[in-house]
N, C-alpha and C positions, 0 to 999 in steps of 0.2 A: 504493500500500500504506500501509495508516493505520500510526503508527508510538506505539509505547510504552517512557517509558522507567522501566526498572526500576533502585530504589534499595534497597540492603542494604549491611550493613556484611560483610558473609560474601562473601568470593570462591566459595565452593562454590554459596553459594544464589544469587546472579546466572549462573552459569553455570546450573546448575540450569533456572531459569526462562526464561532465555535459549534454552536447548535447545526444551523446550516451545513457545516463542511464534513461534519463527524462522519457520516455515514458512506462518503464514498474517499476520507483522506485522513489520514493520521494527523489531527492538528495540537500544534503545541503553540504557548503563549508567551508573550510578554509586556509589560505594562514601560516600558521605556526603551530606549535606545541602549545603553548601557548593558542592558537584560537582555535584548536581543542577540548583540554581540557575544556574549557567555552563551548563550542557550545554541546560537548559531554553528560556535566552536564545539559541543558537543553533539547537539545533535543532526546537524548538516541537513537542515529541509532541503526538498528540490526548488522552490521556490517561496516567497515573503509577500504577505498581504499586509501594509504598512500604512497608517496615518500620516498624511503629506505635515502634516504644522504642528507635531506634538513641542512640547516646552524646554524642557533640555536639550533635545537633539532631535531637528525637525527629517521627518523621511529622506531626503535627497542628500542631506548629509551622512544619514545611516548606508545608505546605500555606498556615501563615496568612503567610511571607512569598512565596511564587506568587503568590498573590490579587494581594500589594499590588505585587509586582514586575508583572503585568501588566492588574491593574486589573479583573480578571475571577475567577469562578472557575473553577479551573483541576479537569478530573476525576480525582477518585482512587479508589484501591481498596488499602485499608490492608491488610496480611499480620502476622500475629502468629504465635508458636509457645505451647506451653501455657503457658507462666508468664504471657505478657501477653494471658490472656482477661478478666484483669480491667480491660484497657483499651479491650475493645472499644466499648463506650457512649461513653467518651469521644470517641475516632476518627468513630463516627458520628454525635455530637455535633457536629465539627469541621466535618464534611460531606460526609465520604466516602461514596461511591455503593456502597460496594459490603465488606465482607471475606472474608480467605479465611485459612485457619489452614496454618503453616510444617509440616514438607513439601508443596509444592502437590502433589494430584494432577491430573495431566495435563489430564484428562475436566471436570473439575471447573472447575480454571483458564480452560480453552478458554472452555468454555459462558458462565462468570461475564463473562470480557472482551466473550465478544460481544453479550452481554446489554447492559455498559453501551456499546458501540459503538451498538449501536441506539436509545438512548435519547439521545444525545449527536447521532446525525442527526436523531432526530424534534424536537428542543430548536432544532435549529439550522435545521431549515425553519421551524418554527413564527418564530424570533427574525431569520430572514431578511430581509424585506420591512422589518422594525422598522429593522434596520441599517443597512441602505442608505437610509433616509432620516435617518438623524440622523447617521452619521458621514463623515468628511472617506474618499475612496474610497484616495487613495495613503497617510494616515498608518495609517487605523483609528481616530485619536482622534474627539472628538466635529467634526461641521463649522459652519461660522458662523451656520447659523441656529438651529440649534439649540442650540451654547453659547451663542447670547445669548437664546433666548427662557430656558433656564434658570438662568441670572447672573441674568438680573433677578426672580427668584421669589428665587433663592437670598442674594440681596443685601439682598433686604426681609427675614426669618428668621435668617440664619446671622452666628455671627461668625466674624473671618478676615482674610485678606490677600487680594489680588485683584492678579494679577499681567500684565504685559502682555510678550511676549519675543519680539525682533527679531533674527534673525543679521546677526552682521556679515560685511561683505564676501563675502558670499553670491554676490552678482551675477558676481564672479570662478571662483567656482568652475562656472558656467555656462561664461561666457564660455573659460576655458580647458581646462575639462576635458567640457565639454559637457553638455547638459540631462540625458542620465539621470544622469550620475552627481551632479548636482542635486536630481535624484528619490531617489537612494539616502542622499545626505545626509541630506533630511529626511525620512525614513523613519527614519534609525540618531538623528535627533534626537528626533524621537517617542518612540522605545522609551528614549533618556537619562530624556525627563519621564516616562514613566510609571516607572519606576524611583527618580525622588527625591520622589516624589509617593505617597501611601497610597491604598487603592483610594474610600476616602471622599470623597477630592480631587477638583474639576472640570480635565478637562486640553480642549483643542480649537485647531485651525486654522482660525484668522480670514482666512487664500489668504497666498499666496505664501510668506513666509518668515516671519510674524507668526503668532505663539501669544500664546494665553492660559492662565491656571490660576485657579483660586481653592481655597487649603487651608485648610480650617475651621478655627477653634478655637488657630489662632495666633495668640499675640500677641508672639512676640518679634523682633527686626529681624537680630537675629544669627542666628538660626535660618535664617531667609530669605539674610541673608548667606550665610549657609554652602553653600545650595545654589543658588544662584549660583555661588558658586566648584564647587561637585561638576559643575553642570551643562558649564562651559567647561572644565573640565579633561575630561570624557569626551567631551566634541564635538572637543577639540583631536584628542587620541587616535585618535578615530573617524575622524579626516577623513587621519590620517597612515598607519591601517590600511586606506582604503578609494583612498587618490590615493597611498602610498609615504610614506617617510619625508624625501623630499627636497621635498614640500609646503611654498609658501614664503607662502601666502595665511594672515593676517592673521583665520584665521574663530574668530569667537566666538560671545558674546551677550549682549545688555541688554536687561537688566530694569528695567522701571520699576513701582514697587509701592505700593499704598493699604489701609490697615486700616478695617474695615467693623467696625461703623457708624461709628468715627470722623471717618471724611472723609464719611459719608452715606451713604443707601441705595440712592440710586436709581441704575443701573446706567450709564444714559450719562452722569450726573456724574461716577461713579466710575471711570468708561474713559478720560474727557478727565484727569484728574487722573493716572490711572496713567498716561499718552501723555505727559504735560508729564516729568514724573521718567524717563520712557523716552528722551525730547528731549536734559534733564540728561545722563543716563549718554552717548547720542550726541556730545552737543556736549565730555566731559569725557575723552575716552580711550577708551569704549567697554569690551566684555568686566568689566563690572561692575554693580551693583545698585543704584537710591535708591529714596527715599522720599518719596512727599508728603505734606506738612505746611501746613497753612493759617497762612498771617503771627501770627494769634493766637498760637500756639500756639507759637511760633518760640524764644523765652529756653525754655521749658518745653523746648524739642526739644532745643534746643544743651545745656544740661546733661546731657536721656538720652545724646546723643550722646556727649558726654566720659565719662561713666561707662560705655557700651557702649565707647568703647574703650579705657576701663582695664581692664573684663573681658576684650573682647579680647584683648588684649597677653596677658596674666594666662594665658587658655585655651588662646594660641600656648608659652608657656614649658612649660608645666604637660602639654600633651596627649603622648602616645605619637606618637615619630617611626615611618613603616615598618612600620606596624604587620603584623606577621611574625601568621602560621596558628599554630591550634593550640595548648597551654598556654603560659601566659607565662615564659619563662624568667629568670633574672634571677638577680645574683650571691649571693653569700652573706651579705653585710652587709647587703645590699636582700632580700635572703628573711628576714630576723633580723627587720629592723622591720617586715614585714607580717605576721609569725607576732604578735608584741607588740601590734599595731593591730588585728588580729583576735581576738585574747585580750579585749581594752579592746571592743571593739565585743560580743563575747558574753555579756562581764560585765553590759553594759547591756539589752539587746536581746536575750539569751536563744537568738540564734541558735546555729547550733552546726556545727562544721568537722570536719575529719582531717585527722591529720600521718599520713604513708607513709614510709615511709625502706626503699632497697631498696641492698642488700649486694653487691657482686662479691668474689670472692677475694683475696687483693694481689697475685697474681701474673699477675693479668688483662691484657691486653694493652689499653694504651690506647687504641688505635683501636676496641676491641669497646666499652668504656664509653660512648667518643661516639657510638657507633650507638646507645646504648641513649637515651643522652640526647636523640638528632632521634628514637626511637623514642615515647618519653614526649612530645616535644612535639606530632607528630603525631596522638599517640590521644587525649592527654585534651583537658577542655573547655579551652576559651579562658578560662573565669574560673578554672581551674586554675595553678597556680603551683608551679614546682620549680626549684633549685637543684642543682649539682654541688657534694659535698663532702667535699675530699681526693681522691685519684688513684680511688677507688674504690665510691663514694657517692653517689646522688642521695636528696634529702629533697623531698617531695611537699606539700603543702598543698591539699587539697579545702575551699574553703568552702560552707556551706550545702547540704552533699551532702541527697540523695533517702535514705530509706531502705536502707540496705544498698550506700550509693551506694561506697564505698572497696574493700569487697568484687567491687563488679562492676567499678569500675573496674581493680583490681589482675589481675585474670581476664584484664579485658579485654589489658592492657599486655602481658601473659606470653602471652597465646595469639597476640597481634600476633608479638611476638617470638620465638615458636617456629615460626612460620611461615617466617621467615627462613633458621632452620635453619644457626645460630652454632655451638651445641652448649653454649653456656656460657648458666646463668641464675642471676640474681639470688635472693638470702634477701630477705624482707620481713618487717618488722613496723610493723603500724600500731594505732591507735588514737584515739579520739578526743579532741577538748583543749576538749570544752564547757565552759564554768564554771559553776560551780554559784550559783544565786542568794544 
């Protein structure tokens, strides 16, 4: 049974659709964008029945992070209700197969879905015989003759980093846990790279426990750092969710890496160069990343070096620990200077915010305010910000709202929390704190 999953922010309208679909589709759910992405990665629908304007993350963006989380494009069929017809163009702009307008009817739905079911087999016989010859059969990534006949077109053209990635102690988790679960590793390692990689990216299995990548149009080493660390930190995880948590093997991965044209064009100069820095990371501890640098170039390197890790350091003190879902919350002296930084930033730049400030009675019970405050962090955006202030008080901050964005958002807050069904709600008054040129 082909399987779809439906995303809306309305518990009515997922049941709704759900009803409808059950009976000739395995459908699964999600109530955000965030959720869909996680449920996507597990359970791979054939195609996504999505709300074009939900609040966090509206449809055509969910779509353009799918593509890159699995490096394809993924089907959709965007749902709108009457206010957002005027985004339909855009939605099929983005790539959607298909629309259909909130309430679905029954009839209507059926026939639309099976329409793109059929069109998703005829695509996939046609692209059959294609795939099986150019991709690796257990990753799905591309396989070794063919990421190297296209490295070397894309290495004479493209700039970029060109990457070479070895697990470590891999051979062990053979040896003591046995070959498939060998196969499942580098399966759950596949879908790590295609996930810190854009769908623009080359990814492929050169056999056994060696990958390659090449991501265009970088040129920074700490970027590359960085997902090196993303990448061992999800493989560690991966291997403690698929062998227990009492996994004592040592598995990671090194990468050895070369910037194109820098180091040259041509593909097996640039493979033996990224293999020598792969060598490096082996011979120095492993589960880490270098770089090759030709001797020339070497005073010039050592200096980028010391200044990348003054930044470094700099981007370790300075970044968000934990970084917690949903609006940023944050004390009250810490909401003071970003309402004044945002004031300073509008003065210049013309951009433009809302303050929200929403009221309980004083005789409110503490514990309903703090449901209200995980309720606020829950609904609004992530670049949303609010504060608790005094026993009975949260102050909101919207920058760069959308049109009428405060308004929707504030609906939005209050019909969350009426769901809930407390019986006590909040006074609000908001407005905006543009400044005038």
């Amino acid at each position: 049974m082909k399987k779809i999953l439906v995303v809306d922010e309305s518990p009515t309208v997922l049941r709704e659709v759900s009803e409808i679909l059950k009976d000739k589709y395995a459908v699964v759910c999600a109530s955000s964008g965030e959720e869909a992405l996680e449920l996507c990665r597990r359970e791979r629908p054939d195609m996504l029945l999505c709300d074009i304007s939900m609040e966090a993350m509206d449809g055509p963006e969910l779509q353009r992070r799918m593509t890159e989380l699995h490096g394809q494009s993924v089907p959709f069929m965007f749902m709108s209700d009457e206010q957002d017809r005027a985004n339909e163009s855009l939605g099929l702009e983005a790539g959607a197969m298909d629309y259909i307008a909130k309430p679905c009817k029954p009839e209507v739905l059926i026939r639309r879905v099976e329409n793109i079911m059929r069109q998703i087999d005829s695509l996939r016989q046609i692209q059959g015989l294609k795939v099986v010859v150019q991709t690796d059969t257990m990753t799905g990534l591309l396989n070794k003759a063919f990421a190297q006949k296209e490295l070397t077109e894309l290495c004479t053209r493209s700039n970029g980093v060109m990457m070479m990635l070895d697990l470590d102690n891999f051979k062990l988790v053979n040896d003591i846990y046995g070959h498939d679960m060998g196969d499942r590793v580098l399966i759950r390692f596949a879908e790590i790279l295609r996930s810190v990689v854009r769908s623009s990216d080359l990814v492929g299995r050169m056999g056994g426990d060696e990958f390659i990548a090449f991501c265009r149009d970088i040129r920074s080493e700490r970027l590359i750092l960085r997902k090196a660390e993303m990448i061992n930190a999800a493989l560690l995880a991966s291997a403690k969710e698929l062998m227990g948590d009492d996994m004592s093997i040592p598995i990671g991965v090194s990468v050895g890496a070369v910037f194109v044209p820098d180091e040259g064009t041509d593909f097996d100069e640039l493979y033996r160069k990224a293999d020598k820095a792969l060598y490096s990371v082996k011979e120095n501890g492993k589960h880490g990343c270098e770089f090759f640098h030709e001797r020339a170039a070497h005073a010039a390197d050592t200096t980028q070096r010391e200044s990348s890790a003054v930044l470094e350091s700099a981007h370790k003190i300075l970044e968000e620990r934990n970084r917690q879902k949903g609006a940023y919350e944050v004390g009250l002296e810490s909401f003071r200077t970003l309402y004044r930084f945002f004031t300073r930033v509008m003065e210049n730049y013309h951009y433009d915010a809302e303050l929200v400030v929403f009221t309980f009675p004083a005789d409110t019970d503490g514990n309903v305010v703090e449901a209200f405050g995980m309720q606020l962090r829950d609904t609004l955006r992530r670049s949303d910000v609010f504060t608790k202030s005094g026993d009975c008080r949260y102050m909101v901050l919207l920058p760069q709202p959308i049109p009428d964005h405060g308004v929707v958002a504030i609906r939005r807050v209050l019909a969350r929390w009426g769901e809930r069904n407390i019986g006590i709600e909040p006074a609000y008054e908001h407005e905006s704190i543009a400044v005038e040129a």
